[in-house]
GUKETOR-582200 format. One record per residue (C-alpha): residue number from 1; x, y, z. Coordinates in nm, 3 decimals. Layout:
GUKETOR-582200
   n      xx      yy      zz
 NUM       X       Y       Z
...
end
This chain:
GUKETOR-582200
   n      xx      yy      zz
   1   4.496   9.557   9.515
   2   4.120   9.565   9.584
   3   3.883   9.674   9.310
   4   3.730   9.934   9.566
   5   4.106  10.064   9.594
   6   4.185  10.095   9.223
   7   3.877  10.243   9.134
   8   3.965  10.537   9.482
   9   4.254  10.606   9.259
  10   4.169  10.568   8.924
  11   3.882  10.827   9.037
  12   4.159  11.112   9.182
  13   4.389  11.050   8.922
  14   4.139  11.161   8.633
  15   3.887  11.360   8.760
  16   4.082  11.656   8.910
  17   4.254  11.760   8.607
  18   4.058  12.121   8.579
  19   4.310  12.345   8.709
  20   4.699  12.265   8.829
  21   4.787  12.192   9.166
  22   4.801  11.907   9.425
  23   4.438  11.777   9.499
  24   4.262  11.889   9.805
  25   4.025  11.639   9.956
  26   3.783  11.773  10.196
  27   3.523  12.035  10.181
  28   3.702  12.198  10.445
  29   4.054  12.261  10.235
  30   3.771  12.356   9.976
  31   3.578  12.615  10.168
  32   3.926  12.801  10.285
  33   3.998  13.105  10.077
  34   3.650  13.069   9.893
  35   3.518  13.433  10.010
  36   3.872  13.585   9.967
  37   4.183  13.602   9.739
  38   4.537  13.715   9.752
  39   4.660  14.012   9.577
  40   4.720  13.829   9.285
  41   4.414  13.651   9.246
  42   4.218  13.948   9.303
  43   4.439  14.144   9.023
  44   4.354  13.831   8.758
  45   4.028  13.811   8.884
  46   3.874  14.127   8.906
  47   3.779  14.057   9.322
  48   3.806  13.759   9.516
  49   3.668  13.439   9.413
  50   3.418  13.193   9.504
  51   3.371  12.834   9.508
  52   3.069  12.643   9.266
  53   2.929  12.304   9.383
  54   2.921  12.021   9.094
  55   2.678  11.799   9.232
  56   2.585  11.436   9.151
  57   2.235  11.387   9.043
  58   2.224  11.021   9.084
  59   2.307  11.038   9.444
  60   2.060  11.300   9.584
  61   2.214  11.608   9.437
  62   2.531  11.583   9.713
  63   2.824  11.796   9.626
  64   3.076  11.602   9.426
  65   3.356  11.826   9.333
  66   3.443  12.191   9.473
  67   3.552  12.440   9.184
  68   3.693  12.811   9.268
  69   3.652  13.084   9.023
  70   3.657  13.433   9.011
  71   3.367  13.550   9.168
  72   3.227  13.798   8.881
  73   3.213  13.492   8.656
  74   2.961  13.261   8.530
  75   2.995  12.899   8.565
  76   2.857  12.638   8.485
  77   2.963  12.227   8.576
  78   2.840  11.865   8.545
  79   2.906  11.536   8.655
  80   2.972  11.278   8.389
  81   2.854  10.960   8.466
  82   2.974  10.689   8.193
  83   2.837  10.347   8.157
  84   3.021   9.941   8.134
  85   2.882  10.005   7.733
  86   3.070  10.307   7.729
  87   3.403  10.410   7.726
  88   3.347  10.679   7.991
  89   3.343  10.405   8.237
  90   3.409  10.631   8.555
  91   3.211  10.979   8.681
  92   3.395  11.259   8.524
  93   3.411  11.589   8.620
  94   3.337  11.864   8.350
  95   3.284  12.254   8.399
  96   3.331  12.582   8.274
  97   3.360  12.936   8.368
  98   3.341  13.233   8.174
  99   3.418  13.615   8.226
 100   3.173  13.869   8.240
 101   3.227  13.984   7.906
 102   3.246  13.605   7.755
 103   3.625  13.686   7.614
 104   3.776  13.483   7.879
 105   3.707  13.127   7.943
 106   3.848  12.847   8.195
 107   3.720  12.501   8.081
 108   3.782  12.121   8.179
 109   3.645  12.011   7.898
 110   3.448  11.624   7.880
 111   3.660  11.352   7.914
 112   3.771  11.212   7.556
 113   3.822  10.847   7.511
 114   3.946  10.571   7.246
 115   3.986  10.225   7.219
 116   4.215  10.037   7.004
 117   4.365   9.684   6.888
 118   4.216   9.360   6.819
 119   4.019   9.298   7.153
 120   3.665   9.354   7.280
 121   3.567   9.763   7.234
 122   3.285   9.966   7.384
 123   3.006   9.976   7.175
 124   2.926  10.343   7.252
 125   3.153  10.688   7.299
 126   3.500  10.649   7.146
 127   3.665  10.879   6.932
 128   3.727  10.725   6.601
 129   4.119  10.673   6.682
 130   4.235  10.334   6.602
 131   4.602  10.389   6.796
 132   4.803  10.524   7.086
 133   4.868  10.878   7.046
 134   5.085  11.115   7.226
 135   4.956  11.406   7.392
 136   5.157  11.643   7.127
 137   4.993  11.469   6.851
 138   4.659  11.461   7.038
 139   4.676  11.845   7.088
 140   4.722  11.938   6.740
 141   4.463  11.721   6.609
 142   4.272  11.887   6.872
 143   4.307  12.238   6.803
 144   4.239  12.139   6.414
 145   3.946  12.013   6.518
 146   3.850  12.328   6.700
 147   3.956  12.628   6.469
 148   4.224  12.673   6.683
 149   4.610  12.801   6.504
 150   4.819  12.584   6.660
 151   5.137  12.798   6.795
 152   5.361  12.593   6.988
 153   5.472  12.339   7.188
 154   5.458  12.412   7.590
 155   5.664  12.115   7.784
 156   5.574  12.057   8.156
 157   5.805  11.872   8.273
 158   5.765  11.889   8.635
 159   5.368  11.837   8.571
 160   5.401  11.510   8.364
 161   5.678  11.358   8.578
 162   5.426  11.376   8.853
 163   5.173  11.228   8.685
 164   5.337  10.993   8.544
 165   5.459  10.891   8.883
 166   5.137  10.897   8.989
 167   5.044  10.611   8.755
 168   5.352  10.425   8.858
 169   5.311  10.432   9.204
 170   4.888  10.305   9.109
 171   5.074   9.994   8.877
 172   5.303   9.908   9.168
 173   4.992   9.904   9.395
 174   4.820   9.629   9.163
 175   5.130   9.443   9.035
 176   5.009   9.203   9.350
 177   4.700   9.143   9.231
 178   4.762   9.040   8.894
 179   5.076   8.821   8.950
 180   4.867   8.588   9.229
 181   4.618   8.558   8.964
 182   4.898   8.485   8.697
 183   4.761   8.746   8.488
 184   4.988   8.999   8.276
 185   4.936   9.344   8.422
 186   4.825   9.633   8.184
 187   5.087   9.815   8.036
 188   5.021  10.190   8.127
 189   5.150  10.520   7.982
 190   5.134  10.844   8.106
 191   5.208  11.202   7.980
 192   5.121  11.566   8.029
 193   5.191  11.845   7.736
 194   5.045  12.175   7.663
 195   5.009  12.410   7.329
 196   4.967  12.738   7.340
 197   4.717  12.824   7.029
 198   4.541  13.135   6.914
 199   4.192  13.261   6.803
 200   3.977  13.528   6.698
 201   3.700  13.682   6.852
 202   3.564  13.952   6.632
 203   3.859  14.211   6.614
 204   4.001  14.064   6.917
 205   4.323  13.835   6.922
 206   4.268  13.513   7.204
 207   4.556  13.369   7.276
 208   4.492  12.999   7.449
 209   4.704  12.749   7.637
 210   4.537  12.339   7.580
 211   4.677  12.114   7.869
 212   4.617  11.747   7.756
 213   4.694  11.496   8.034
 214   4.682  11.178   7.837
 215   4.660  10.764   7.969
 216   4.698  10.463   7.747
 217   4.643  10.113   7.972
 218   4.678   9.859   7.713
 219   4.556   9.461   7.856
 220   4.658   9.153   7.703
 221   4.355   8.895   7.746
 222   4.521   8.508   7.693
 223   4.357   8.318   7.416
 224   4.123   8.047   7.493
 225   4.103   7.647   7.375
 226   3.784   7.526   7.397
 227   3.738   7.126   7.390
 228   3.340   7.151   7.421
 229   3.110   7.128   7.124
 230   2.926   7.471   7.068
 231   3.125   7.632   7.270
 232   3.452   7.850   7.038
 233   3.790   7.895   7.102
 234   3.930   8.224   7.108
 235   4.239   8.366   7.010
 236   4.455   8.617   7.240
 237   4.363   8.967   7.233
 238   4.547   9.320   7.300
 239   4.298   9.604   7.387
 240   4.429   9.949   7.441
 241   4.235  10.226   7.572
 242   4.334  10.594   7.629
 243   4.177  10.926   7.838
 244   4.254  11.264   7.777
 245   4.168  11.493   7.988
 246   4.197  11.865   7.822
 247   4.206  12.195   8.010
 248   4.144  12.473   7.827
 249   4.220  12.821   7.915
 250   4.182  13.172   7.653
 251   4.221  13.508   7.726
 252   4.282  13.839   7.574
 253   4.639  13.853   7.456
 254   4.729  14.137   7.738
 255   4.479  13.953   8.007
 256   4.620  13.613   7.958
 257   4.959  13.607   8.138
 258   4.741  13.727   8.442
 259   4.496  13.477   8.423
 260   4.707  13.170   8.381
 261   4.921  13.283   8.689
 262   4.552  13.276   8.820
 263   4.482  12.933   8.713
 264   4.857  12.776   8.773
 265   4.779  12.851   9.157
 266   4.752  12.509   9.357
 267   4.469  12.722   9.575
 268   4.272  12.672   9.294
 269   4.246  12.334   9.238
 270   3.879  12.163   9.201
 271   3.846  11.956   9.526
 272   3.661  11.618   9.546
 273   3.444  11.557   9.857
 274   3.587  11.238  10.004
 275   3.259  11.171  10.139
 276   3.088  11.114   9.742
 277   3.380  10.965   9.678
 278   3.375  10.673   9.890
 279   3.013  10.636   9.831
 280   3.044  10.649   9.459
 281   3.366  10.376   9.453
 282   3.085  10.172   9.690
 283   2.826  10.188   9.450
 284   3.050  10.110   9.163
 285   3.216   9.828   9.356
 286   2.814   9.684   9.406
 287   2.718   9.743   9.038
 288   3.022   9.565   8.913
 289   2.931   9.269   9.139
 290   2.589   9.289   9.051
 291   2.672   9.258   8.648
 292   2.937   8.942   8.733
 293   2.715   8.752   8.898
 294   2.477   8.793   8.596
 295   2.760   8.726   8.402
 296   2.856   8.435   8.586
 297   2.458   8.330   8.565
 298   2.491   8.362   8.199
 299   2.781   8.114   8.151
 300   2.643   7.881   8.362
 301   2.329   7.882   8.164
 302   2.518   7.849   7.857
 303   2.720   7.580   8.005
 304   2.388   7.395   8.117
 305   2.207   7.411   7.781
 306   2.548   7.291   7.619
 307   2.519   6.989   7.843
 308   2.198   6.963   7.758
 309   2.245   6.973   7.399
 310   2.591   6.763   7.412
 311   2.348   6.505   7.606
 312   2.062   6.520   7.349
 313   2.302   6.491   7.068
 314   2.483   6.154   7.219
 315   2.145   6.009   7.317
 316   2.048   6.100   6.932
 317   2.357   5.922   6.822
 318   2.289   5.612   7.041
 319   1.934   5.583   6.894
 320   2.027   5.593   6.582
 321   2.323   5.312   6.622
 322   2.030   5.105   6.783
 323   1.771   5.159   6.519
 324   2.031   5.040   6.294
 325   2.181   4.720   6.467
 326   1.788   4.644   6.505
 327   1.742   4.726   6.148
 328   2.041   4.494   6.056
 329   1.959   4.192   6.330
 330   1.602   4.218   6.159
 331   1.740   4.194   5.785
 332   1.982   3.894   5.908
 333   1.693   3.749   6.078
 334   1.488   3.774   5.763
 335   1.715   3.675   5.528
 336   1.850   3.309   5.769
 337   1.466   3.251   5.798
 338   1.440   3.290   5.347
 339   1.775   3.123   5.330
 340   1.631   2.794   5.588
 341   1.268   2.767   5.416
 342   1.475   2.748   5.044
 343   1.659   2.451   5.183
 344   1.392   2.314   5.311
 345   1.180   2.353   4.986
 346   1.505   2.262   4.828
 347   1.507   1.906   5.078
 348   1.124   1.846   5.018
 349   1.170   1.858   4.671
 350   1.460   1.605   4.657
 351   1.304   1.370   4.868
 352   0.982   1.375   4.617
 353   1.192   1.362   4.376
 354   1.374   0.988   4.535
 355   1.050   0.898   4.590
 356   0.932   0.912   4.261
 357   1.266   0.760   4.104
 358   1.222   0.504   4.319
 359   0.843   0.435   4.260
 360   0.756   0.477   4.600
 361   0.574   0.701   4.829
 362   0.615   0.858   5.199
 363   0.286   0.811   5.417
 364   0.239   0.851   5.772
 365   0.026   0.702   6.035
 366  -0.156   0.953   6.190
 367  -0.244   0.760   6.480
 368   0.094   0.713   6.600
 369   0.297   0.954   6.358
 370   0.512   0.696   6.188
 371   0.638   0.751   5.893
 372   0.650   0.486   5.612
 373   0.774   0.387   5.285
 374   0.566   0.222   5.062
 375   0.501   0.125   4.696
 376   0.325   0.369   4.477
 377   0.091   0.104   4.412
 378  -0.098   0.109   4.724
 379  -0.336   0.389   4.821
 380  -0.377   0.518   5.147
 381  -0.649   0.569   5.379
 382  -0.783   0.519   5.686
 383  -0.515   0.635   5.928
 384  -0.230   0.667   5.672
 385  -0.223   1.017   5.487
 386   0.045   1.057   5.193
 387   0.325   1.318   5.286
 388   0.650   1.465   5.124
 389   0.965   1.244   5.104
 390   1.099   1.386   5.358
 391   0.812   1.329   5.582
 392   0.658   1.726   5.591
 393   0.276   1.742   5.532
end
């Protein structure tokens, strides 16, 4: 599965979640319906609706999602752009519309991330949760967090088995890819849940409904033996990192079972233009190619300069066992040339020493360098010079 093709995917799958319904993909599908409603909507939505462009600044302003609301409402969107520092990774579509007299509200709120387990982490944008959570779990620490009175639990079960079939069917599509490269595939979970909660504003009861689609990919990285000096070993690794994406719709108590019927209708689901979308994956795709190369740049730098070093060390090491053998041939050298002039003063002294037991001395003809032994009666001269017994000057 190509990295172009996973990151298509991984794009629908998470940034649609605002409202229910099976994603539409063209601004066509989007602009159907946009200046007109059915009974219903109208009903909910106090007349017709209308459709909001979210548009992506970093790519001239073009229109990256389609959102329909009611068209007496204000609304406001962005476009999420995340970072390879962050754990927003992807663009992520966020928006919000609000009734005129701000009591109602429709929201997909920002994308919430966290990382977890003993592998490399993002250094910037994760919650502070340090485990896999399920969406139930995840809603009421949500609503705690939000002065929200938690109500009860809302199952959709024909909402999560489609997304989580969504997420099996994008797993199949890469099992491929990592068995080829003898790598084990992330393990991925999937599931949708809902809470309906409650809230005050002023004297008026707000009753809410929190849709939480949550992901957990979790990716084993094999631990690495390292046999080169400066370079560590390092030891296997799980890293486990989870999305939720949280819809959020409050209401009156009496206007609320209108509105959600509103909201739960597939005509209102935010469209992506296919057009951004294939240019975003593109640029994504060049960025990520960009940053390996410099990664690969990097370790091949590192590489060079621990050559380099593993080099300078040796030839270091090779000096140094040279210096010494030349330190220890000179010492050797020294100590044979002590050890031959002792027995040579050693043999010059003996042979004086004969000479003079014997009453005799050693002279030698300089003419002709013979050397003789004669009585220490005599005196030399001339040609003959007196020398040590053993015929040295």
């Amino acid at each position: 599965m190509s990295m172009k093709s996973k990151l298509a995917m991984i794009l629908v799958v998470i940034g649609v979640f605002g409202c229910k319904g099976p994603l539409q993909s063209s601004a066509a599908s989007a602009a159907d319906g946009a200046n007109g409603a059915s009974s219903g909507e109208g009903a909910s939505s106090g007349g017709g609706i209308r459709t909001e462009n979210v548009t992506d600044p970093t790519m001239n302003n073009i229109p990256a999602f389609y959102v329909k609301v009611p068209a007496s409402w204000k609304f406001q969107g962005a476009l999420l752009q995340g970072g390879p520092a962050t754990c927003d990774s992807y663009a992520m579509l966020t928006w919000k519309t609000t009734s005129p007299d701000g009591l109602s509200k429709m929201e997909q709120m920002p994308q919430m991330l966290w990382v977890y387990g003993n592998g490399p982490k993002p250094a910037h944008g994760c919650l502070p949760i340090n485990n896999a959570m399920s969406a139930q779990d995840f809603l009421k620490t949500l609503s705690a967090m939000m002065g929200l009175v938690y109500e009860s639990d809302e199952p959709l079960p024909e909402v999560n088995a489609k997304y989580q079939q969504g997420w099996r069917d994008t797993d199949a599509k890469g099992s491929a890819f990592y068995a080829a490269h003898n790598l084990p595939a992330p393990k991925d979970t999937a599931e949708v849940r809902a809470a309906i909660v409650q809230s005050k504003i002023g004297s008026v009861t707000i009753k809410g409904k929190l849709t939480a689609y949550i992901h957990c990919s979790e990716t084993t990285r094999p631990g690495f033996h390292s046999i080169l000096q400066g370079m560590p070993s390092t030891p296997a690794a799980v890293t486990g990192k989870c999305t939720a994406d949280v819809v959020y719709l409050s209401a009156p108590e009496a206007q609320f079972a209108g509105l959600s019927h509103l909201w739960d209708s597939p005509e209102m689901a935010a469209v992506q233009n296919h057009e951004w979308g294939d240019a975003w994956v593109k640029r994504y795709a060049q960025q990520g190619d960009i940053m390996t190369k410099k990664i690969i740049a990097q370790t091949d730098a590192q590489f060079a300069a621990q050559r380099q070093e593993v080099a300078h060390t040796m030839a270091v090491q090779q000096q140094v066992h040279d210096q010494f053998l030349a330190t220890m041939q000179r010492g050797t050298d020294i100590s044979m040339a002590r050890a031959a002039d002792s027995m040579n003063a050693r043999s010059t002294a003996a042979s004086d020493m004969v000479d003079y037991s014997l009453d005799r001395q050693t002279v030698m003809d300089t003419n002709t360098g013979v050397i003789y032994k004669v009585t220490n009666q005599l005196t030399p001269g001339g040609s003959l010079v007196k020398v040590h017994g053993n015929g040295t000057p």
